[in-house]
Structure formats: structure tokens, C-alpha cells
N, C-alpha and C positions, 0 to 999 in steps of 0.2 A: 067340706073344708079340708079335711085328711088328703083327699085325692087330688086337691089343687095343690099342695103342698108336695105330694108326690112328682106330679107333673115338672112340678118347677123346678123340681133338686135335678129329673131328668136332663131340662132344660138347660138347666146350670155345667152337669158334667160336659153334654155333644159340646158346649162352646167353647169350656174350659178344653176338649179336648180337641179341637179342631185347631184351636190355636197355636195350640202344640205344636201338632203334625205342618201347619202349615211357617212355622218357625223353624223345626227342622228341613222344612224343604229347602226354605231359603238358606239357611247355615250351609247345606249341600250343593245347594248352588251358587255360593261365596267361592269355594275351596280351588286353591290354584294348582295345577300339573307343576312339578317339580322342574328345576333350570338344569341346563344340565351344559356342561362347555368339554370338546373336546383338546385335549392340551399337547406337550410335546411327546417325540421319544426319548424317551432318559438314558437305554441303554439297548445293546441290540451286539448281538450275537451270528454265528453262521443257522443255528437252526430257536434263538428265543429271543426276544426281546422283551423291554421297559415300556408303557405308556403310563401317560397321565391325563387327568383331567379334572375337573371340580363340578360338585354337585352341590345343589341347595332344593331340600326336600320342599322348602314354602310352605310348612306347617302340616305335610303328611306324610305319614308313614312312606318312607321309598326306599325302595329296591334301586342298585346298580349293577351294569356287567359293559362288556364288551363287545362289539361286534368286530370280525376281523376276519379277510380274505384275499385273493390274489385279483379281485375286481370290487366294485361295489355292488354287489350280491352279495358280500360280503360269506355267509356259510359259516362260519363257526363262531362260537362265542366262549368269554370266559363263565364261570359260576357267578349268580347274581349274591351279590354284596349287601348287607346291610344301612343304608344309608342316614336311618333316623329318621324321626319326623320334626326338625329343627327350620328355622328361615334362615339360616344363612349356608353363603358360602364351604362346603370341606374338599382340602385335595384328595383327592382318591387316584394308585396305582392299580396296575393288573398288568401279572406277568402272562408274555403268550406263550405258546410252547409248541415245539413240531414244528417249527418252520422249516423252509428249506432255504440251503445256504443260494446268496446268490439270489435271491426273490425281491420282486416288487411287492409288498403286501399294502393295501387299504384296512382301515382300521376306524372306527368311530365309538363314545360312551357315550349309552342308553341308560336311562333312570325311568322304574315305574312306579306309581303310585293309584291311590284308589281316582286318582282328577285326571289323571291321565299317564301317558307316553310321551317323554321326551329324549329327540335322538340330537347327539353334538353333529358337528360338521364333520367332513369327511379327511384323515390326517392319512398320508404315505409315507411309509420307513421300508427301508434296504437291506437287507440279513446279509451281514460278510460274505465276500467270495471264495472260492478256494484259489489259493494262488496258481497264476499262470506259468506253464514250463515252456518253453522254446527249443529244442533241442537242435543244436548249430552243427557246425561242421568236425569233424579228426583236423589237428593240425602237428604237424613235427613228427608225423609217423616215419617212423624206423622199421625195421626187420622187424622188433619187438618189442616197441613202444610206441603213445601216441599220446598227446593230449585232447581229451573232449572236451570241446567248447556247447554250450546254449546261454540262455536269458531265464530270469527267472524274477517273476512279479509279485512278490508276498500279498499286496491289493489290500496293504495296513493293517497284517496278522502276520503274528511273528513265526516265519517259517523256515526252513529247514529242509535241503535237497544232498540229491544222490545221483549219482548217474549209473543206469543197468548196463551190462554190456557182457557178451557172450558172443559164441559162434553161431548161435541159432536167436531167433526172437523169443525163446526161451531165456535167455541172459544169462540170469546162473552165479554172475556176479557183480559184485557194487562196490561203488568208492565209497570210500568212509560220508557220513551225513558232514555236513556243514551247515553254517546260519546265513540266511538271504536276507536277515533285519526285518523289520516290519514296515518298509518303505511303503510308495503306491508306483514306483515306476518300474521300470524292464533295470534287469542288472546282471550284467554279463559274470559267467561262473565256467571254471575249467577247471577238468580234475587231469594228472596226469594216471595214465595205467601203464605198469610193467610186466615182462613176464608172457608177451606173446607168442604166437605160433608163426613163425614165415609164412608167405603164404596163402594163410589161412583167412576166409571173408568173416569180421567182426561186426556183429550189430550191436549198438549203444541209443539210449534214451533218457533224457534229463524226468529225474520225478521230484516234483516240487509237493511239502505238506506241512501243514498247519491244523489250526484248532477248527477251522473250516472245511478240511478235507484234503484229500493226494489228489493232486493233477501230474499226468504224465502226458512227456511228449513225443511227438513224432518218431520213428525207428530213421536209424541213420545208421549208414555201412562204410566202414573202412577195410583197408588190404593194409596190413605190419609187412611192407616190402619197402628196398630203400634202394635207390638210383646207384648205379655202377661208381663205384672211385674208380677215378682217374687221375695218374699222374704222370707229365710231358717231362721223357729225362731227355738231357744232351745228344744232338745229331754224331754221329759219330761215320769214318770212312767218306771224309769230305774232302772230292776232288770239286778238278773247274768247272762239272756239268752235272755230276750224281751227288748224292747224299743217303744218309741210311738213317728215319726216323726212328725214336725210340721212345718207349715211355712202359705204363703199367696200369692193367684194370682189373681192380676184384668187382665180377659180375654179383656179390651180395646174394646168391640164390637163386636168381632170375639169367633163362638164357639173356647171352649179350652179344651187342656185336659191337666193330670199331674201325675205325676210319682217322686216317689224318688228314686235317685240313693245311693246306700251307700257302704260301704266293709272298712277292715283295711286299705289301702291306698287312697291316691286323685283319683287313676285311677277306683275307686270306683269297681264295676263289679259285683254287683248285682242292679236291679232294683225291686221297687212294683210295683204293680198292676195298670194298668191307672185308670184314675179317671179325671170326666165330673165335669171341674170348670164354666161349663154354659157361655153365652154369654154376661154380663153384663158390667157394665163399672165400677165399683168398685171392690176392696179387697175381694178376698173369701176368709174364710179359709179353709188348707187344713192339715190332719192327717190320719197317716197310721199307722197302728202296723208290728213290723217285729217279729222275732220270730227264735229261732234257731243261738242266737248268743253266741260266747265265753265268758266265767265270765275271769272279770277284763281284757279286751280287750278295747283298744282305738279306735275307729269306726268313717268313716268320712260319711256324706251324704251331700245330696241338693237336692234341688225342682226343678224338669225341666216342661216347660210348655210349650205344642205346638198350635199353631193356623193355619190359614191361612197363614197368613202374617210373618211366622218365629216361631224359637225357642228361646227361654230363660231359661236361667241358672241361678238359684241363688248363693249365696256366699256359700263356703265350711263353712262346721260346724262341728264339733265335741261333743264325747259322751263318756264315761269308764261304762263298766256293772259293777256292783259290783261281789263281787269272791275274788279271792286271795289275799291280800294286797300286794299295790305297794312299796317297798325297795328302797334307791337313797341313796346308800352312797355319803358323800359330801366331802371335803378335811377336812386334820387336822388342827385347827389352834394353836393361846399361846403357839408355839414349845418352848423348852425352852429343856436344857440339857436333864434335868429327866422327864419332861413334859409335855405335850399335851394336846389339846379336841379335841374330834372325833365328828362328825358334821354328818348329811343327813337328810333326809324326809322319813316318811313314809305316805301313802294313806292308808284308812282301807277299803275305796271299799264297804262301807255300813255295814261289820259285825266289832261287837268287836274284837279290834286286840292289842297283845304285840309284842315288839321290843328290843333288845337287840345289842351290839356291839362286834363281837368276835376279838382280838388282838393278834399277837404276831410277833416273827423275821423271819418268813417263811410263805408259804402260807398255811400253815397245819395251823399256828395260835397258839391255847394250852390255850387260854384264854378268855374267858368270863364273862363281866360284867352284872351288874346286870338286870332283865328283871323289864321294865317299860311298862304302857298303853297307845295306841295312842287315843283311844277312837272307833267310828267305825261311824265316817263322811266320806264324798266322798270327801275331798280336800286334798293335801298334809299337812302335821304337822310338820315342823320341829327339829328334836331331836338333842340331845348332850348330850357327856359322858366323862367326865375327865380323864384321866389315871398320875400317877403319879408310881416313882421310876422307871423308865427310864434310860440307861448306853444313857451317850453324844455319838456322832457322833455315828450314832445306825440306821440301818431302819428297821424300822416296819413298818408291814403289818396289813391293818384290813377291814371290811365290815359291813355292817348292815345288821341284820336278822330281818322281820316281820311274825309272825302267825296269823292268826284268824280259822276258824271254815271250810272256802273254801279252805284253804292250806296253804303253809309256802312260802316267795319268801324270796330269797338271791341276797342280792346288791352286787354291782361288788367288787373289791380287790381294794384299794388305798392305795399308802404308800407314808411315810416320812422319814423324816431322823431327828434324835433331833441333837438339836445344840452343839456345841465344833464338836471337830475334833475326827472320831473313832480309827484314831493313830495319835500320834505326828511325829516329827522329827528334831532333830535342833542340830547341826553340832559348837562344843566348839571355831571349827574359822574356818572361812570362807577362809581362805589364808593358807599354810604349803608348808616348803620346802621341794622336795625330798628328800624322803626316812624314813621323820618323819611320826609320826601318829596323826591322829586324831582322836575324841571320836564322834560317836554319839548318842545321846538320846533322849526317850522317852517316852509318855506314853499310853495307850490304854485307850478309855472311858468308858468300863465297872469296870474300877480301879481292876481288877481282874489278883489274880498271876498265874501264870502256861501257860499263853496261849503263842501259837506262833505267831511270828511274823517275816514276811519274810523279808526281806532287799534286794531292788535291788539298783543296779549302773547300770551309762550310761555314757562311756569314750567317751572326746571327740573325734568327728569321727564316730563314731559306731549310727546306726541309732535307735536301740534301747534298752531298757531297758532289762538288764540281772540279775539275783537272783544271791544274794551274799554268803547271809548264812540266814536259820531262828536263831533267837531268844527265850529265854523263857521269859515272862514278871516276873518280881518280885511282892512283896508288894507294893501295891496300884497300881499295872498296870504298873509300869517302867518298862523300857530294857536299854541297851544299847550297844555299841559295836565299838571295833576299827579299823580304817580301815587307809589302808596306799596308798595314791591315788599319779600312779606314772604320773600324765597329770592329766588337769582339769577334772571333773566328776562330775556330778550330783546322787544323791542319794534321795531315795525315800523308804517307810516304806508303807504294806498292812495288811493289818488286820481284817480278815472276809469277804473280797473282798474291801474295803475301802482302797481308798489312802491318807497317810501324803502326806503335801506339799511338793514341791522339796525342796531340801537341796545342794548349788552348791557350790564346796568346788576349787578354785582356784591353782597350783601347781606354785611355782617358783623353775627353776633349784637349783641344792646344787651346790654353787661357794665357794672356798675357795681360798684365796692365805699367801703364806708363805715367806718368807726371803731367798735365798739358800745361805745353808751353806757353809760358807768359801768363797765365791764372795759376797763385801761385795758393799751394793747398788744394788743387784739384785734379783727381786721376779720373783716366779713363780705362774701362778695360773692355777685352775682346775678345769671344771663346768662338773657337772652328772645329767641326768636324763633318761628318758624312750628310749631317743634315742643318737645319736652320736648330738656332736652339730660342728666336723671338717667344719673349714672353715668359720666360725659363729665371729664375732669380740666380742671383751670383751674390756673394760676400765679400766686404774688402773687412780682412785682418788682419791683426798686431800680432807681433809676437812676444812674449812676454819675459818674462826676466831668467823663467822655470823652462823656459825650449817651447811652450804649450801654444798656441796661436788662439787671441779671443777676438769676434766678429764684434766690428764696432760700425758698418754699416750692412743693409743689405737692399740690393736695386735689381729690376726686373730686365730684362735687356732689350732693345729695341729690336724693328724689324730687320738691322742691318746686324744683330745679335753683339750689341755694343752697348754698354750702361757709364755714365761716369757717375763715381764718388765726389762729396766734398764733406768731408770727413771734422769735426771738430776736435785737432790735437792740442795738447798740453806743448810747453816750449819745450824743444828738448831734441833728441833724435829717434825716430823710430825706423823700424823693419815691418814692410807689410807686403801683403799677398792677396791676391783675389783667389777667391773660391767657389767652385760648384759642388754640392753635394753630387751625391751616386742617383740618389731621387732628381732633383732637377736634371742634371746630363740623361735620363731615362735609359729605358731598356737598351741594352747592348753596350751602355757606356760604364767605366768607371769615374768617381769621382775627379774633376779635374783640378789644376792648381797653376798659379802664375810661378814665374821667378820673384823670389821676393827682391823690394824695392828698397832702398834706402833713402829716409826723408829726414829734412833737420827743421823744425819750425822756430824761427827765431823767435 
């Protein structure tokens, strides 16, 4: 009995202990590998940066860290982290360190626990650059100064440049630093330097630096040497074929030479002889003789001066050889009917010289005033010459003649016109009814009888001007002439190729009306002009006590352009008139009107 008793307690423990073990297996094999999310970069640096990401242990103990490298091999990691044995969600950082500026780095967080290994996804972040340098060209270089130009790219780090520059690529010396911003694009920077060597070959390099690092750029070479002055003084020793350029070059250091350009226009196209303005650092002067040029010729030159370091060009300048005298007729002025001064300049171009004004109604002329001296200086001289008994409204033509000893010139043609009108015109009334005449008159400005005188008209409608009749002018230059305009028309008067003003003579229909006989209270009326007016309305009116005339019928006119009235008056005596408006008479006509009637209704 004891030893059955034994046995069973045996019994009792294996089960009780198998069940155990076989519940912790399972427990063990419940247990989850911890979550693990790789997040963003927070912050980042030329050589460190910020990550993040979140871990959830899922109820065991876990370890975190980082994995992070220039691939996904990744190679380095941070220190493993404590993570808890909790189920949820915690953010967790890690800072990297040793980067390099400038890097693509890959990056992922790792979480471990006793369930397993869990790695995040795969995250890339960028470590600041060091800002870009450009180094550009010398510009404004002198003997002994220059401005250094380049570009300069901070790449969104706040940085700070310098330019080196020395006679060797040694440098030796530097512009004061400045600030290029924290932009991300290219940004032009120039420092100026003073205090150079003539001469002397400088090297210069823009160095651009930040919290990311110095970038320097490219070597660039300038010469502190500067282009010859040059200045074109006054030709002096000017006859009627030679001249004697002048001017001044300081060669700046650098051998030079020099040459004058000259010819009758800017584009010059003759050059002198070169000529060694030596190496010095002041004003030479410099003079040439030419030889083989035209008399009384305008002549342009300048001083060109070459060196090492460039060309220079002086200012254009001008010369006249003396020779023929210069002529300029000028305009007429004090026009007055009969009147005039004839005006221009003469040059004498170095020799004694006279000048005269020849006048007249064509370009042949026919008249010559009297010869006066300009003397025989090289500047212009202004002349004037009066003319008087002059026909009004008149053009004459004139020029100015200069002689001296070199030869004669003739100034160009100028004309005027004297004042008044060279024909009249003016029209005894402006308004006439069809079929009447009107007179018109005038006068020519030479007051002269016998001449002709054309006469055009221009009916309305007609697009231009037609000849009427000529005319002969009487004593003292009148004409005149009658003319019977069946529409409006305008009129004009020519005289030596000169035109009168318009003259614009207005037509109103001929309207009459009458009484008809033996029907007693009943008018007829009648309107004529250049055309039919059937169909056209007419008015018969009263006149009233006040002068004022009121329409108390209105008829259309027939095709013989005839309408009768039969009017309903009061006893008594009235004054009446037919009427066309300006509208019914239509274009070209004015309104037309009867004589008025006198009626008595018993």
C-alpha cells in the first residue's frame, strides 16, 4: 500500500510538471517580434544629422539603434537604445555623426528583441554642401587697379567669401570677407583691389565658406596695364592742299605707337605714317603733316594709339583747306508784299573774296544785286541784301554767289512767296437762286492789266476742280466774271500757277407760287433747278403779325415738279409764300423760297 502511494505522488508530479513546461512552450510561442517604422529626417547638417522613427516593443523587452550608410549595406550603426517591453507605439531619435558634407546617406531603425529582429524601411537624407565659388573675370583694370568679379552659391548655408589674389598662385593677399546669404542659387560678387604693380601678371580666386566647408575657385590672371590716352587737338598750318595734324598720347607704361586717321567723312580711310609715342607715363605730343588734299574741302581725322594692352581712339575733329569760298544761302526774311532781305553766309576759305545775290521769278533769275566783300577769313560771315518792288503774292527765287581767286561757288536755290494773295477772288453773294447770276472778282498782285487769269469750278459732287474760262485782268490787275451756278459749287481763281482762296457760292431752288386763275382760294406753285425735285414736299405759308412765317399747308410735287395749294383762310388779307426745306431741296441745294403773295379772302 505505501509503495502504491509512492508511485502515484510520482505520477502526480511528471503531469503536474509536464504541463508546465508544455505551457511555457506555448507562452513562448505566443510572443511577437517588436514593430518597428522608419520615420523622417528632423534635422541634418554638412557632417550630422536628425532621424526618427517609432517602435512598439509588443510586450518584450527591445533593444533599438540605427542603421546608416552611403548604400544600403548600410556599415555603421548608432548605440542600441533601450526600448522597454511595452505594446504600444514610442517615437524614438538618433543622432548620426561623421558625416560627410555633401553625401547621399541611406539610413533605416532596427528594433531587437528575444521574438525576433525587426528592420524599418529604407529613409535617404542629404548632408549640406559646401558652397560653390565661380571665379569670373578682372574687369575695369587700370595701371593699378581692377575689379574681381565670380558667382558664389551658399547651397542654403550661411556663407561668406573672399577673393585671393597675388603675383604668384601663392596670393598672399585677400579682400575683406563678405556675406553671400544663405540662398541656393549662383550670386554674382566683386571686390574692387588697389595698389597694383604696372605691368605686373596678377592671379586672383574667389573662396567661398560656410559651416559646411571652403570651396575655392578656379585661378584667374589679369595685367594692371591701361590703354594709351589719347587726345585730337586742332589741325593747325591749313593751306588749300596740306594740313598739320595734332593731338597728344600718354603711352600709360606700355611701349605705343600712333597714327592719324583722316578722309572727308567719319569713316575716315586714309591713315599716316605710325609714329613711336615711347613708353612713358605722361602726354606726348603728337603731329603729322598730310599733304595732297582738296581746297576748300571739309576733312575729318583723330589720333589712334596702340599698345600692349589695347587700342584708343581719340575724339573726331575737323579742318576746311582754304580754296574756293564757301556759299549758304540762308532763307528770306521782312517778307512784305513788295519786299524782302535775302540772307546766307559766306566762308572766304583764306583768300579775298566777293559775294553777290542773284533774284528773280524762275530759276534762270535775270537779276543781280549789287557785289559786296566778305573779306578773306576762314569762318563763315553772314550777309544780307534787300530787295524791294516786289508784285504781292509772287515767288521768287534766289541764291548767293561767292568768288575769290580759287574759284567761284554758287549756293543752293531758295524761294519765297511775298505777302498778299497772287490772285484774289471773292464771289458778290455767297447764296443765289437758280438760274440767277453771280459776279466774281478780283485782283492779281503784280497790279498788272493784260494777264490771264483761269477760273475753275467744283460742283457739288464732282471730285475735282474743272476750268471755267480764262480771264484778262484790267487796270490795276482786276478781272472779273459771271457765273451762273445751277447746285452749290465752289470757285477758285490761278494765276502764274498760284491759287485764290475758295470762293463757295450756295444755290437755292427758283420756287414760285401764284393764284390760279378763275379758282378763286387756290395757288399753284413751281420749284426749278438742276434737277427734277417730283415727289420732294413744298409748304405754303402765312406770315404772321411777328415777321415769323407758319406752314398752314404742305403737298408733294408732281412729276412736272408742280403742287397746288387750296388753303382754308379766315376773311381778311394775308402774305404767303411757298417753301422747300434744305432737306427736301436735297444735297447740293439750299433751302428754297417763293416771293411772297398777297391775298384778300372776302
Amino acid at each position: 500500500m505505501r509503495i502504491t502511494r509512492t508511485v502515484l505522488r510520482i505520477v502526480h508530479s511528471l503531469v503536474t510538471g509536464g504541463v508546465i513546461a508544455l505551457a511555457a512552450a506555448a507562452s513562448a510561442a505566443a510572443a511577437t517580434a517588436p514593430s518597428v517604422t522608419t520615420g523622417p529626417v528632423t534635422a541634418v547638417g554638412p557632417t550630422t544629422a536628425t532621424v526618427s522613427g517609432t517602435v512598439n516593443p509588443n510586450g518584450t523587452a527591445t533593444t533599438w539603434h540605427v542603421e546608416y550608410g552611403t548604400s544600403t549595406n548600410y556599415g555603421s550603426q548608432t548605440s542600441s537604445v533601450n526600448a522597454g517591453a511595452g505594446t504600444t507605439s514610442t517615437n524614438v531619435t538618433a543622432n548620426l555623426g561623421g558625416l560627410t558634407a555633401g553625401t547621399t546617406y541611406h539610413y533605416r531603425l532596427v528594433a531587437v528583441s528575444t521574438a525576433g529582429t525587426s528592420r524599418g524601411s529604407d529613409g535617404i537624407l542629404q548632408t549640406s554642401s559646401t558652397p560653390s565659388a565661380a571665379t569670373g573675370t578682372a574687369s575695369s583694370v587700370t595701371s593699378t587697379s581692377a575689379t574681381l568679379n565670380g558667382t558664389v552659391n551658399p547651397n542654403g548655408r550661411s556663407t561668406t567669401w573672399t577673393f585671393e589674389y597675388g603675383t604668384s598662385t601663392g596670393y598672399g593677399s585677400k579682400t575683406p570677407a563678405k556675406s553671400a546669404g544663405a540662398g541656393t542659387s549662383a550670386t554674382a560678387v566683386s571686390a574692387p583691389v588697389t595698389g597694383l604693380q604696372t605691368g605686373r601678371l596678377y592671379h586672383f580666386r574667389l573662396v567661398a565658406t560656410s559651416d559646411a566647408g571652403t570651396n575655392r575657385g578656379a585661378d584667374q590672371t589679369f595685367l594692371p596695364t591701361s590703354v594709351p590716352a589719347v587726345v585730337t587737338k586742332p589741325a593747325s598750318s591749313i593751306h588749300d592742299t596740306t594740313a598739320q595734324l595734332n593731338g597728344t598720347a600718354n603711352p600709360n607704361g606700355l611701349a605705343t605707337t600712333t597714327t592719324f586717321e583722316y578722309g572727308t567723312t567719319t569713316a575716315y580711310g586714309t591713315k599716316t605714317a605710325v609714329k613711336s609715342a615711347g613708353s612713358g607715363t605722361s602726354a606726348r605730343s603728337i603731329s603729322t603733316g598730310v599733304a595732297g588734299l582738296a581746297g576748300a574741302t571739309t576733312y575729318h581725322y583723330r589720333l589712334v594709339a596702340t599698345s600692349a594692352a589695347g587700342t584708343t581712339t581719340g575724339a573726331d575733329q575737323t579742318f576746311t583747306t582754304l580754296g574756293r569760298p564757301a556759299a549758304a544761302t540762308g532763307g528770306a526774311t521782312s517778307i512784305g508784299e513788295q519786299t524782302a532781305t535775302l540772307t546766307g553766309s559766306v566762308t572766304p576759305n583764306g583768300h579775298s573774296t566777293s559775294w553777290y545775290f542773284e533774284w528773280g521769278t524762275s530759276l534762270s533769275y535775270g537779276t543781280r544785286l549789287a557785289t559786296k566783300s566778305a573779306g578773306s577769313g576762314t569762318t563763315a560771315v553772314g550777309v544780307t541784301a534787300p530787295l524791294s518792288g516786289l508784285s504781292a503774292g509772287t515767288t521768287y527765287h534766289f541764291r548767293l554767289v561767292a568768288t575769290n581767286s580759287a574759284g567761284t561757288t554758287t549756293g543752293a536755290d531758295v524761294a519765297f512767296t511775298t505777302a498778299g494773295a497772287a490772285v484774289t477772288l471773292v464771289a458778290t453773294s455767297s447764296r443765289v437762286i437758280f438760274g440767277l447770276p453771280v459776279r466774281l472778282v478780283g485782283v492779281i498782285g503784280t497790279k498788272q492789266a493784260d494777264q490771264r487769269v483761269t477760273v475753275f469750278a467744283q460742283r457739288f459732287g464732282a471730285g475735282s476742280f474743272t476750268a471755267v474760262t480764262t480771264v484778262l485782268t484790267g487796270a490795276g490787275g482786276t478781272w472779273t466774271l459771271l457765273v451762273h451756278p445751277k447746285i452749290g459749287t465752289k470757285y477758285k481763281a490761278l494765276f502764274n500757277s498760284a491759287a485764290s482762296p475758295i470762293a463757295t457760292i450756295g444755290v437755292r431752288p427758283a420756287v414760285t407760287l401764284r393764284a390760279v386763275p378763275r379758282i378763286r382760294g387756290r395757288f399753284s406753285t413751281h420749284v426749278i433747278g438742276a434737277r427734277s425735285f417730283a415727289g420732294r414736299f413744298v409748304q405754303l405759308q402765312r406770315r404772321l403779325a411777328n415777321g415769323s412765317w407758319r406752314t398752314i399747308a404742305r403737298r408733294a410735287l408732281d412729276r412736272h415738279s408742280t403742287a397746288v395749294f387750296t388753303p382754308r383762310l379766315a376773311r381778311g388779307r394775308w402774305t404767303l409764300r411757298a417753301a422747300m426745306s434744305v432737306n427736301q431741296a436735297g444735297a447740293g441745294y439750299l433751302a428754297g423760297f417763293s416771293p411772297s403773295v398777297g391775298y384778300r379772302r372776302r
